[in-house]
N, C-alpha and C positions, 0 to 999 in steps of 0.2 A: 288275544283272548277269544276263544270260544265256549259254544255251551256244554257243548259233550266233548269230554276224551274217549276214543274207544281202543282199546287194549287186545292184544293175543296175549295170555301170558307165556313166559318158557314152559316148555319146548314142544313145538309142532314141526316145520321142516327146515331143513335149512337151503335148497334153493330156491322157494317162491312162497311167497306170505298163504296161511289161509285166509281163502276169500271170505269168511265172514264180515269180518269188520270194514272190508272195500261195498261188499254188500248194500250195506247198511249205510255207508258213508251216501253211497246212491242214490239211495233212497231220500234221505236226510235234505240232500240237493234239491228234489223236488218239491220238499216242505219248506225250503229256505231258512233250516237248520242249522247253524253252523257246529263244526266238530272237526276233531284232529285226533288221528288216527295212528299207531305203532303197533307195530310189531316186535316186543319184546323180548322174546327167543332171539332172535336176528343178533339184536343189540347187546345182548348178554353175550352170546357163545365168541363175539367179533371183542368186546372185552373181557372177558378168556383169556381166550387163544392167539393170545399173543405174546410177545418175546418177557417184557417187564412183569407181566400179570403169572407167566410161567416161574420165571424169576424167582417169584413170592411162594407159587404154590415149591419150587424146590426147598425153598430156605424153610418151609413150613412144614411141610414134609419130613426133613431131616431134623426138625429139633423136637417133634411131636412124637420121633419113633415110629414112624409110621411103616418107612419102606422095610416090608417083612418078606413078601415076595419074592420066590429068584427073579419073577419077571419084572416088578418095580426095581429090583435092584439091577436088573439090568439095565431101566428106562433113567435112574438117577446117573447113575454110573456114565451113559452116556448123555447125559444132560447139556452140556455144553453143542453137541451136535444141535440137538433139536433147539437150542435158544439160537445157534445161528441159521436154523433152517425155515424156521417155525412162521415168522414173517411173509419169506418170499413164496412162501408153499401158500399162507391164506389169498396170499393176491392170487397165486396161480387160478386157483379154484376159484375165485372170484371173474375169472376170466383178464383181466388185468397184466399176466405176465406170462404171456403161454411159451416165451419161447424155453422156458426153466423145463417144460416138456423133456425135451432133451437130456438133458442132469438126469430128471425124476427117471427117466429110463435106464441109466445105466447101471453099473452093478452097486457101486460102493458109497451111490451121494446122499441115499440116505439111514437114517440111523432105523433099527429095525428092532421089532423087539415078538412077540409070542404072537399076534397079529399077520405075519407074516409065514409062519409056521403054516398053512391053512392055507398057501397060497398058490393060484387056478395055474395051469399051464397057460401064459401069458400067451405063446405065437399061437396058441387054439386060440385061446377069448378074444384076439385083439390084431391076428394075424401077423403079418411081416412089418405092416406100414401103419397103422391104429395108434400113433404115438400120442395124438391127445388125449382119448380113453385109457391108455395104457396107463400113463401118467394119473390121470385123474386117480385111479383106481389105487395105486400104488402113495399114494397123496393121502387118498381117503383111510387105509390102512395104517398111517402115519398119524393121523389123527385117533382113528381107534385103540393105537398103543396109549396115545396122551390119556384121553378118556380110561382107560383101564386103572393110569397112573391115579384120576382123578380121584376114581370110584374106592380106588382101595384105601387111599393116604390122605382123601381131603374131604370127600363126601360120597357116601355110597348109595345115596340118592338119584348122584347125576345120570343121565341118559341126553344122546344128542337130541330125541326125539318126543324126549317125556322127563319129567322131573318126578319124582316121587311118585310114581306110579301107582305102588303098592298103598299109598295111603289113601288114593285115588278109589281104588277097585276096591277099600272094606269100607265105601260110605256110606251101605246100611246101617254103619256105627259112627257116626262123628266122634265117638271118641279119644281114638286113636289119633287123629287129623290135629282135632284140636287140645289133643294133651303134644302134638310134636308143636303147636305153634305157641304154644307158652316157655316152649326152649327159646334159647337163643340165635338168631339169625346166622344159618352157616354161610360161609366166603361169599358163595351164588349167591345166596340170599341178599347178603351186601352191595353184591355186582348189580342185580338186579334193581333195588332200593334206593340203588346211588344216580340210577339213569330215570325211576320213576321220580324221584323229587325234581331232580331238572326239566322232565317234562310238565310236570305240575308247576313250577312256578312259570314256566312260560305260556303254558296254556289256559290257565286261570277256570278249569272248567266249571262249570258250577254241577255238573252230572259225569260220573267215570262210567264206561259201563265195561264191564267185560267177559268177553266172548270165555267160554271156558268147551274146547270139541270133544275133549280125551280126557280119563281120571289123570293120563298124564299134565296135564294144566292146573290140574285142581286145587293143587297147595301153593303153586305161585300164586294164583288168583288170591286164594286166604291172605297168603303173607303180603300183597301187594293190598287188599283190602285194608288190614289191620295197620299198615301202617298210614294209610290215609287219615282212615278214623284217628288215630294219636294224633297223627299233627294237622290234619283238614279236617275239624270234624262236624264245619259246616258243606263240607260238600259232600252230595247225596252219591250212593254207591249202587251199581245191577248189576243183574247176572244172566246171561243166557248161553243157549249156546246148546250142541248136544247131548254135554254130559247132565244138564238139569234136563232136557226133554227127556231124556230114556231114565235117568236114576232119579229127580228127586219129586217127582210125580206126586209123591204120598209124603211130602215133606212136613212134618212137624219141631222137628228138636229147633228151640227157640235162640239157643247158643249162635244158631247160623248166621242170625240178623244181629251177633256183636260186631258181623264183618259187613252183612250187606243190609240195602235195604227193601229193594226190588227183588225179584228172580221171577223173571219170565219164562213162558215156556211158548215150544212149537216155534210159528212164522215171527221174526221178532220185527216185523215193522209197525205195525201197528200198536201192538206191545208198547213200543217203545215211543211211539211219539205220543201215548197217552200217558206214559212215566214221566216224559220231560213237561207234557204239559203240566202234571200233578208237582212237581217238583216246583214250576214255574210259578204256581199258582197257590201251593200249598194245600190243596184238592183235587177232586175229580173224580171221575172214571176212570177204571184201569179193565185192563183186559189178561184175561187170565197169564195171572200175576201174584204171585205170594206178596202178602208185608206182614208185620207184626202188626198185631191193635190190642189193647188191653192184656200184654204179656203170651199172648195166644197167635200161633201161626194161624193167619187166615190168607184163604184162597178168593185172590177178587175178581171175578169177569163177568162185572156188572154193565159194559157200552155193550150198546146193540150195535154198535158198528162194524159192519162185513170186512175181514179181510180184505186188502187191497190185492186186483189181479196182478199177475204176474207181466201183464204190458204196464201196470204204473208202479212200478218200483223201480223206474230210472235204471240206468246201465251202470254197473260196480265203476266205483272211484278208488283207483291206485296211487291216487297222490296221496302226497306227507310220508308214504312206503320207501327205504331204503335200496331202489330197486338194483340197483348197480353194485349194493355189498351183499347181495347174495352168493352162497356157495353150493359151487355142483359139484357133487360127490356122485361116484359109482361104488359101491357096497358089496355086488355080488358081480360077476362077470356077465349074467347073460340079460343079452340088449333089452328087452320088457322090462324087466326090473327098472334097471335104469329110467325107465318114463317115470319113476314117481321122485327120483332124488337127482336127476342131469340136468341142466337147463330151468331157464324162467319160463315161465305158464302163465298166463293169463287165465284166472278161471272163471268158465261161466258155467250157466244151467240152461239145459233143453226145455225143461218138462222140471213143472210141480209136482212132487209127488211121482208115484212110479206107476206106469201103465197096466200092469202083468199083475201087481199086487197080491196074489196066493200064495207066495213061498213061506214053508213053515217055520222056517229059521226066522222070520224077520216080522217085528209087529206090524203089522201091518193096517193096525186100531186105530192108529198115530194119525194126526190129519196131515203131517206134513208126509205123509207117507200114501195114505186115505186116498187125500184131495187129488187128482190128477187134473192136469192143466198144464198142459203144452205151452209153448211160444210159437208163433208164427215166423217162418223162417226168413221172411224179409226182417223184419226184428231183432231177431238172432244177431245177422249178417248186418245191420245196419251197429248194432253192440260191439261186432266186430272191430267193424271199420273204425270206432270211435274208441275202442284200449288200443287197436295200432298206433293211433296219431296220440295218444297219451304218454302211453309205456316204449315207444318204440321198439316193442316185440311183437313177434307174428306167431307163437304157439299157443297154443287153447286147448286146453284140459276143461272138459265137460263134464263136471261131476255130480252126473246123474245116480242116483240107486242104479236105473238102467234105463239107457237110454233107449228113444221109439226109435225102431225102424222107419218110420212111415215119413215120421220129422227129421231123421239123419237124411234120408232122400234127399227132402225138399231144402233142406240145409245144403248136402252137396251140391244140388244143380242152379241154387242159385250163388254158390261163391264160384261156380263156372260162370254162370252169366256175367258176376261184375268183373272178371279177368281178376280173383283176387290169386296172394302165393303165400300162403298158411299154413303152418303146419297143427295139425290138431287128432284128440284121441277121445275115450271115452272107454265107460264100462258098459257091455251087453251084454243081455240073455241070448247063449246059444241059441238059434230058433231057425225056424224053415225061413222064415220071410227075409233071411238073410242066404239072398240068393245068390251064385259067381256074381250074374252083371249087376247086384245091387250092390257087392262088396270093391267092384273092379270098379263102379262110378265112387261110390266111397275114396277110394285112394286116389284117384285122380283128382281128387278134390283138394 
């Protein structure tokens, strides 16, 4: 039993959880909080894509009329292939069974369908000897036929990345959103529903909260929402995350709070442990935080209490994360790309907030945007050391707006000093103060 569940809903990535909810778990630790943490996307796309659950979507496919496509009707047609493939290919990517590498490379082992059509000059992308990449990529292509399969004959919703996307991006209107969630729950919807009740009766939480990044989350969140409320409908429901900090800013339509009860905006720790306390207590303080009162969306951020700095929000917690059934996917052939879907990351943050903050594209009004506030790079590197002996991974994806110069420095030369072997990346602003030898100590880092 815990107090909080915290939730990614589908779909955000599929080789490494986002860090919000590890975030936040962090944090939590320092409050002596307790909370239990999933990643939803993960656990859906893994009960999917698998041989039985394919099974189902063929038999489903075929009595609903669905397959109209020459290219589904290619992908039924060979169906039998991909149920005997479909298994040893998710461990491959899982990292789990590399030496199937070999197969994935040669001409005939796997079943191929209009995905393929579109496909790189292999000995350029991947050269003579590249056979794990090769694979991967040719893996991942394999899946993107499935998916196409998915989109035309079972739901054309799905995305490995975003779920309903579209209902996502018009929610200046809820009511689109919420005229699709008075339909009936599609197959995902089920998938997804069938792993939330099981996590709910073992975690007993008395507060869900969940992180919502992208409009592609948006209508999981609802439809995982909605069904709490029918059958938990003493447990209290939040919401954060970046799609309420950037869209529901100006939020009134009162419909919202049939699903939530919370919705936080901006830095959500403090947010949030004035929600659990209100929940705990059945009053309080809250900090700028919607609820309903008297049938009317109010905005509440009545605690005078400061934001916590970015030294006491504890170092992200990856536990309860399915770290070892994650899958790496390559998508496009050229190697950058791949930093955002190959490989597990541990993610951390340099810097609150963005140093540079003039670009016109970007609000830059936003406090978590506003507020700049570095981390000291002994800190950093001590964050480090402590997801290594967690997660038993050494890459670090620092997902700054854009990261300082001045702090990548100080970063670099002290994971020289501790003799650390890391691999790690980041986004920057083009700029003079990225000079050779500040870029050449960078890499030796």
């Amino acid at each position: 039993m815990k107090d909080l569940l915290l939730i990614t809903p589908p779909f955000t990535q599929l080789n490494t959880p986002y860090p919000a909810t590890a975030y936040i778990k962090g944090f939590l630790n320092t409050k002596g909080i307790s909370s239990f943490q999933s990643d939803l996307g993960i656990e859906v796309i893994l009960a999917l894509f698998n041989k039985n659950t394919f099974q189902k979507l063929f038999e489903i496919a075929y009595e609903t009329d669905a397959i109209v496509s020459e290219n589904t009707q290619r992908v039924y047609a060979l169906r039998q292939e991909y149920l005997k493939t479909l298994d040893a290919i998710i461990l491959f990517l899982q990292g789990k069974n590399d030496t199937l590498a070999r197969q994935l490379c040669t001409d005939n082992f796997l079943p191929k369908a209009s995905r393929f059509e579109q496909l790189d000059d292999l000995e350029w992308a991947f050269g003579t000897m590249g056979m794990q990449d090769k694979a991967k990529h040719l893996a991942t292509l394999y899946l993107e036929d499935l998916s196409d399969f998915i989109v035309e004959c079972i739901d054309p919703n799905f995305g490995f990345s975003r779920y309903a996307e579209r209902l996502g991006r018009s929610a200046n209107s809820f009511d689109e959103l919420y005229n699709h969630l008075n339909e009936e729950p599609t197959f995902i919807d089920e998938l997804t529903l069938a792993i939330l009740k099981k996590q709910l009766a073992e975690v007993q939480p008395k507060l869900v909260c969940f992180s919502v990044p992208f409009p592609g989350n948006l209508y999981s969140a609802f439809r995982c929402a909605q069904f709490i409320k029918e059958n938990h409908p003493d447990v209290k429901i939040a919401m954060g995350g970046g799609f309420p900090n950037t869209e529901l800013r100006s939020l009134t339509d009162i419909r919202v709070f049939e699903f939530f009860d919370f919705i936080s905006l901006d830095d959500g720790e403090l947010p949030l442990e004035l929600v659990h306390q209100y929940v705990t207590n059945g009053e309080g303080e809250l900090k700028r935080t919607f609820i309903i009162e008297d049938n009317k969306v109010v905005y509440k951020n009545d605690s005078k209490q400061q934001d916590y700095k970015q030294q006491e929000v504890g170092t992200p917690d990856y536990s309860d994360l399915q770290l070892n059934n994650y899958i790496s996917v390559i998508e496009i052939a050229n190697p950058m790309h791949s930093l955002w879907s190959d490989g597990r990351w541990n993610k951390l943050t340099m810097a609150h907030g963005c140093y540079w903050g003039k670009c016109t594209f970007c609000d830059i009004s936003l406090d978590y945007i506003k507020i700049y506030e570095p981390v000291a790079a002994s800190l950093l590197v001590d964050r480090v050391e402590i997801l290594m002996t967690q997660t038993g991974e050494s890459g670090f994806h620092f997902v700054d707006e854009a990261a300082p110069p001045s702090l990548m420095k100080a970063f670099a030369l002290e994971i020289l000093k501790r003799n650390l072997t890391i691999t790690w990346w980041t986004n920057i602003r083009f700029e003079k103060n990225f000079t050779q030898d500040l870029c050449f100590l960078l890499k030796v880092s």
